[in-house]
Phi, psi and omega in degrees: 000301160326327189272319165316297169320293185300308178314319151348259185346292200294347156325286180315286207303331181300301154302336169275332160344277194339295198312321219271352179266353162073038176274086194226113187075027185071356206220162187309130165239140159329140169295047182250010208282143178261172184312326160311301167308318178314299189285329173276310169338285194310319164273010172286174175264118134237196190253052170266118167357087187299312179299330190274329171304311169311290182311337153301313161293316179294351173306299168318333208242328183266321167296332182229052166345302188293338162325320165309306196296295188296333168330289214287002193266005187265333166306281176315299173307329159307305177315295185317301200264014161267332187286323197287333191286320191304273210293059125237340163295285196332304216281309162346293215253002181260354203320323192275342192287328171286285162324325178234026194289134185332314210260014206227129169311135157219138184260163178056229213234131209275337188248014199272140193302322148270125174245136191236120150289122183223129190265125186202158204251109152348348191204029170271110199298316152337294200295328146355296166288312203282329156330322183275335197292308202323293206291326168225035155256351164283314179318277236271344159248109201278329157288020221237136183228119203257104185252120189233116236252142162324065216228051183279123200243008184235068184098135168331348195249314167289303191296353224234282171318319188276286208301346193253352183287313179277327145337274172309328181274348182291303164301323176245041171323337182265005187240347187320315185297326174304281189318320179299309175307294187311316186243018144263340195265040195256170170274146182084194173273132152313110160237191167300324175321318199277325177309322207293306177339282180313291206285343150312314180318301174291000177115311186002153121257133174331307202264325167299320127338277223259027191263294214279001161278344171282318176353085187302010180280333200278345184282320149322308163299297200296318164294337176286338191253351136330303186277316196284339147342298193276341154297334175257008180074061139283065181297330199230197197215141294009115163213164182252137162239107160229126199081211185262031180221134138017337219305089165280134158130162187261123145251003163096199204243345186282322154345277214292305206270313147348262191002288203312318164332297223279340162321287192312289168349323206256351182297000000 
């Protein structure tokens, strides 16, 4: 990616190079030339100098440093806003899976008129943290339908851990909110052990449990929230849906409750 950027950039510099030296047809020219002329210059046959021609730009490029740093923010921002257009088709055409999927926990009010989705791994230290932003944006908003979807990437010990989570919920649901806060917000690593532990805690039985883990629906599930991760460019944990957007990142709860505003707004 980096190397993509740059070969950019030096695209852009190169042309600006041409212009501001009136480098056009081996000879000075005004600064008048448009993009067009820029390109027919460049494939015409002439006699400009390849080493001097080098030297110019580099010259140029040591002198406007900055014209790289706006390429690449000019870049970026292009990326960006080709990704928010894919990820508002996905989200279009995914609705129940992201929102209303069977296998996905939900917290604050079941009924709430705005929904926030959140993708996240038991043993992700973000998320972790981020466990209080939940807790006190399902409070302070009574409308709030808080959804929270399975996404463990960080290792056999999080997948492990996601399967006895989606089990208990299958089985317990009315109790998910318990369990999820204990062993995300617990000490140590999220393992299956420590899952099975919280869901014995809450009442589970043990031999039922660990029946409804075999279910070939929850491996099933969990692939599934695998690709739509990658449709919507989601790598890490914490991210977010709320609305018709995006959120990477543990970006806190003043962020997260904006997000929700602007959700609303849009009702």
């Amino acid at each position: 990616m980096k190397k993509a950027i740059l070969l950019g950039t030096t695209g852009v510099a190169v042309a600006l190079a041409m212009l501001g030296f009136g480098f056009v047809t081996g000879s000075p020219q005004p600064a008048k030339a448009d993009a067009a002329q820029i390109a027919q210059a460049a494939s015409a046959d002439t006699k400009i100098d390849r080493v001097e021609v080098e030297g110019i730009i580099r010259d140029y490029l040591l002198k406007n440093p900055e014209v790289l740093l706006e390429a690449q923010q000019a870049l970026e921002a292009k990326q960006k806003e080709a990704q928010q257009v894919a990820s508002l088709s996905v989200i279009k055409n995914a609705k129940d899976q992201i929102f209303n999927s069977t296998f996905d926990g939900v917290v604050g009010n079941p009924n709430g008129k705005v929904t926030i989705v959140e993708f996240y791994d038991y043993n992700c230290g973000y998320c972790k943290r981020a466990i209080e932003d939940m807790q006190a944006l399902t409070t302070a908003d009574p409308d709030l339908r808080f959804v929270l979807k399975e996404f463990p990437i960080l290792g056999p010990d999080s997948q492990k851990a996601s399967v006895v989570s989606m089990a208990f919920h299958l089985m317990m649901p009315e109790k998910y909110g318990e369990f999820h806060n204990a062993l995300l917000g617990g000490q140590g690593r999220a393992t299956e052990a420590a899952a099975i532990k919280v869901a014995l805690s809450l009442g589970a039985n043990e031999a039922a449990l660990r029946e409804k883990m075999k279910d070939p629906s929850i491996a099933e599930a969990l692939s599934k929230t695998y690709d739509l991760a990658n449709k919507l460019a989601i790598t890490g944990t914490p991210s977010y849906v709320v609305g018709n957007e995006v959120v990477f990142g543990a970006l806190g709860q003043e962020v997260l409750a904006e997000k929700i505003e602007a959700a609303k707004a849009a009702l």
